[in-house]
N, C-alpha and C positions, 0 to 999 in steps of 0.2 A: 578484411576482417569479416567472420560469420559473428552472429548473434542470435540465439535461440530465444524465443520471448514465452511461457508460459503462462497462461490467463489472457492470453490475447485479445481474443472476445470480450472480457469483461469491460467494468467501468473504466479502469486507471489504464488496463494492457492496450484500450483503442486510443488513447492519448499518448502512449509509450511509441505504439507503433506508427501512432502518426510524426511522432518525433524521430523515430528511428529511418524511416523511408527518405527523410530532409536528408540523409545521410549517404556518403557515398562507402555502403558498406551492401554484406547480404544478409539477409534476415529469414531467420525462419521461426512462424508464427507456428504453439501448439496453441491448439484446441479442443472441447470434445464436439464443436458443432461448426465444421468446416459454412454453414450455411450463414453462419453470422460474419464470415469475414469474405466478402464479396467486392469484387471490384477495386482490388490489391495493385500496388505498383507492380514490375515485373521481377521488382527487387526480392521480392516478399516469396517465401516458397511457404504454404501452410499443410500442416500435419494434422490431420483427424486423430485425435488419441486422448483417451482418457488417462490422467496418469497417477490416479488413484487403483489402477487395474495392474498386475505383473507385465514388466515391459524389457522383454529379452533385448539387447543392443543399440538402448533407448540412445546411446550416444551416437550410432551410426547411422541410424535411423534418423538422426536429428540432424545431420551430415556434419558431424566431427565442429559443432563449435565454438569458436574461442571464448567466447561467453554468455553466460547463461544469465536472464534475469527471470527469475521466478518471484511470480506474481500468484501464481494459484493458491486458494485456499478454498474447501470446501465449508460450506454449517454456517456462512454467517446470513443475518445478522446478528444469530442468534449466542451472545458471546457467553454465556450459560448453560451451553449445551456440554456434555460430559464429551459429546462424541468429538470433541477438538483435542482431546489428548487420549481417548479409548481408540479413536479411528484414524485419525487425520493427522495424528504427528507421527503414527510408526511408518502412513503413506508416505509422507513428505520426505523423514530422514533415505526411506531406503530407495527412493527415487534420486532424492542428489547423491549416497552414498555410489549409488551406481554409476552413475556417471564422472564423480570423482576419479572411481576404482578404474574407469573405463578413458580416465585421460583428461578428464573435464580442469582449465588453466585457473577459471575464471569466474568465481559465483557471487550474482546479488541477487539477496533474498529479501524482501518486504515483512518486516516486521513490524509492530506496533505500538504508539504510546500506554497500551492499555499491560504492557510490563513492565513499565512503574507501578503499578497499582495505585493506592490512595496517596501516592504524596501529593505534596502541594508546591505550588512557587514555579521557579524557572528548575527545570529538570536537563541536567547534562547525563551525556552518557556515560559518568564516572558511579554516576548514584548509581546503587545496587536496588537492580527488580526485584519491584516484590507485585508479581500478581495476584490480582483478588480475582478473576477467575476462570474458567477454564481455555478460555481463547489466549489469554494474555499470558497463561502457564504454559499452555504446549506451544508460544511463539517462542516462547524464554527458554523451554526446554529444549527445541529444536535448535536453539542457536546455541545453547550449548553442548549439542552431543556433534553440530558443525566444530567445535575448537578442538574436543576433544577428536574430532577425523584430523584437526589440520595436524595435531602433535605426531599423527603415521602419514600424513599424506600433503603433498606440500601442493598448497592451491589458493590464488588470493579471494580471500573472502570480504564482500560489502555487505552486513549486516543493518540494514536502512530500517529505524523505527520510522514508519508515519504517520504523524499527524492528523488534525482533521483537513479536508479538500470538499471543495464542492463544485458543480460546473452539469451541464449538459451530459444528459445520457445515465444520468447517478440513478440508482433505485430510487423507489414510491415511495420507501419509507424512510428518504435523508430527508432533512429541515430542509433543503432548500428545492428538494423536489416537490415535497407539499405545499409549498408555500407559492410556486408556480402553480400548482393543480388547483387551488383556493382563487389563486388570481384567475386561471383560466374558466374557471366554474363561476365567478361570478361571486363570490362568495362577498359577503360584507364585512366577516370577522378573518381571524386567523388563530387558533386557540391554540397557545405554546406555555412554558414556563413561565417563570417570571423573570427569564433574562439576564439575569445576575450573574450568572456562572461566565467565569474568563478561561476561555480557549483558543486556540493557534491553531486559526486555518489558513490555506491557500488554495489560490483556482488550480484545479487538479492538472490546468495544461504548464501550470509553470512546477507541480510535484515531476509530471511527467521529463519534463528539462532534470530535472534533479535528478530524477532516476539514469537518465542516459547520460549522466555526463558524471557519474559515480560509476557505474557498472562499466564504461569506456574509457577509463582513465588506467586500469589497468594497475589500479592500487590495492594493496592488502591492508585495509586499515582497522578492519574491526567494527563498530558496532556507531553508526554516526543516526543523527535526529537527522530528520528531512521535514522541517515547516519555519513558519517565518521567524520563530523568534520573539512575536508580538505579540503579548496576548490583547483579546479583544470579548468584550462581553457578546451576551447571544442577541440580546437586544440591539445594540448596535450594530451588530453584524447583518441582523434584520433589516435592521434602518438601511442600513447601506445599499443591503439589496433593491429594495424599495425603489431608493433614488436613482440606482445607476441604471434599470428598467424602467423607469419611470411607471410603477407598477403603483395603485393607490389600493390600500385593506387597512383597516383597524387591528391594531393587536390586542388580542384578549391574554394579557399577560396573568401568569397564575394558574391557567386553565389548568396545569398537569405538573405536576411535583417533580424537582429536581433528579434526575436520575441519582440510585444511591451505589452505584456502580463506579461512581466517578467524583473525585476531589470536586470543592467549589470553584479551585482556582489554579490552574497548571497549562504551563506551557512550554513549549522545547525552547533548550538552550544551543545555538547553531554555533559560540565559539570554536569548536574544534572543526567544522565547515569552511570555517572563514580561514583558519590554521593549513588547511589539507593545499585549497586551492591557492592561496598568499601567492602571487608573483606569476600564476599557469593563467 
C-alpha cells in the first residue's frame, strides 16, 4: 500500500507520519518545505510542492497512491479570515478533484468541529453544520462539493471532523504551548480565561492513531468526529497539565474573555466510531 500524507511538516502531519512509518507500508510525504522533513525512514519518499499552486499530474507525481490523507489547510489560526472560502476552498476542492479524476481510491480529509457552529452539548455527526465562520464554512463546503464528486465519481471518502489536541511541536499560540513558554520563562502567573468552557481534547499522538487507522481501513463512511468523547473544562485541563509535568504557575483565571466564536459547552459524540470499528 502507498499513502500520500499532505501537511506533512505541519503540527498533526509530523505525528501522522510518525505513525505511518510504524507501518509496513510506502509513504509519500507532500510538502512546501522539503527542509522541515529531514532524516525520514527510507520508507518515506517526500515531495517539494505547494499545492495551493496549479499542479499538472499531481497524481503521478505522487506515484499513483492508494490513499490520500490530506491534512493541508492554509490562513489559520486565523478562522475569520474571508480568505478560507475566497482562497483556499477553490484550492483545496480542485486539488482533490484532480486527483479523483486522475484515479485517486481513497480520500481522508481533516475537517473540523468548528462546522457545528454554536451548538452545544455532545455533538454527533447526524447534527446538521451550521458554521459561524469562515474556516468552518469552506470546511463544510468542501466537504460537501466532495459528496457531490462522489454521486460521478466513485472513491471512498473519510470526512474526519477534529476536535481539540494538544502535545509537543503545536504553535505559540495553542493553550498549551503558552502555558509551557510561561513555565519555561519563569513566569509566576499564567493569564487565561476563566476555565469554565467544556471541550474534547486529546494528545495529538493518539488524534494521529485515529487519523491512520480511518484513512487505512479502506472504508467509505462519511463524515465521523475524531476526539475523546469527554468533555473536560479548560481549567482542569490546565490542572492536569500542571501535574502530569509536574510544572508549578498560578492561574490568573478571568484574565481574557470567553472566546465568542464558540459555545460554552460542546463536545464530539464518538458513537458512530465505536459502531465502524465493533468486532476489527
Amino acid at each position: 500500500m502507498k499513502v500520500a500524507l499532505t501537511g506533512a511538516s505541519g503540527f498533526v502531519g509530523r505525528y501522522v507520519l510518525a505513525e505511518l512509518s510504524r507501518m509496513q507500508i510506502k509513504i509519500v510525504a507532500v510538502t512546501r518545505d522539503a527542509r522541515k522533513l529531514l532524516f525520514l525512514p527510507p520508507c518515506v519518499h517526500v515531495v517539494e510542492r505547494d499545492i495551493s499552486l496549479p499542479w499538472q499530474n499531481c497524481f503521478a507525481q505522487m506515484g499513483y497512491p492508494d490513499v490520500l490523507i490530506h491534512l493541508a489547510w492554509d490562513g489559520l489560526p486565523n478562522y475569520r479570515a474571508l480568505h478560507h472560502f475566497d482562497t483556499e476552498l477553490p484550492r483545496q476542492y480542485r486539488f482533490l478533484e484532480n486527483l479523483v479524476n486522475a484515479g485517486l481510491s481513497s480520500v481522508f480529509v481533516a475537517g473540523t468541529c468548528l462546522e457545528y457552529g454554536m451548538q452545544s452539548g455532545p455533538l454527533s455527526e447526524d447534527i446538521r453544520p451550521c458554521p459561524t465562520n469562515p474556516y468552518g464554512y469552506a470546511k463544510d463546503a468542501l466537504r460537501q462539493q466532495l459528496e457531490f464528486l462522489k454521486t460521478i465519481k466513485n472513491f471512498n471518502l473519510v470526512w474526519a471532523r477534529l476536535f481539540y489536541m494538544y502535545g509537543e511541536g503545536q504553535s505559540g499560540n495553542s493553550l498549551y504551548s503558552m502555558l509551557k513558554e510561561a513555565i519555561l520563562r519563569g513566569d509566576n502567573s499564567f493569564n487565561m480565561s476563566g476555565g469554565e468552557q467544556l471541550r474534547d481534547y486529546l494528545p495529538v499522538a493518539e488524534v494521529a492513531r485515529e487519523i491512520v487507522r480511518f484513512a487505512l481501513s479502506g472504508l467509505d463512511v462519511g463524515t465521523v468526529n475524531i476526539c475523546s468523547g469527554k468533555p473536560i473544562s479548560i481549567r482542569r485541563l490546565v490542572e492536569q497539565w500542571l501535574v502530569d509535568n509536574n510544572w508549578e504557575i498560578t492561574l490568573n483565571l478571568g484574565y481574557y474573555p470567553y472566546p465568542d466564536y464558540e459555545p460554552m459547552a460542546f463536545w464530539g459524540d464518538i458513537a458512530k466510531n465505536a459502531g465502524i470499528f465493533k468486532g476489527k
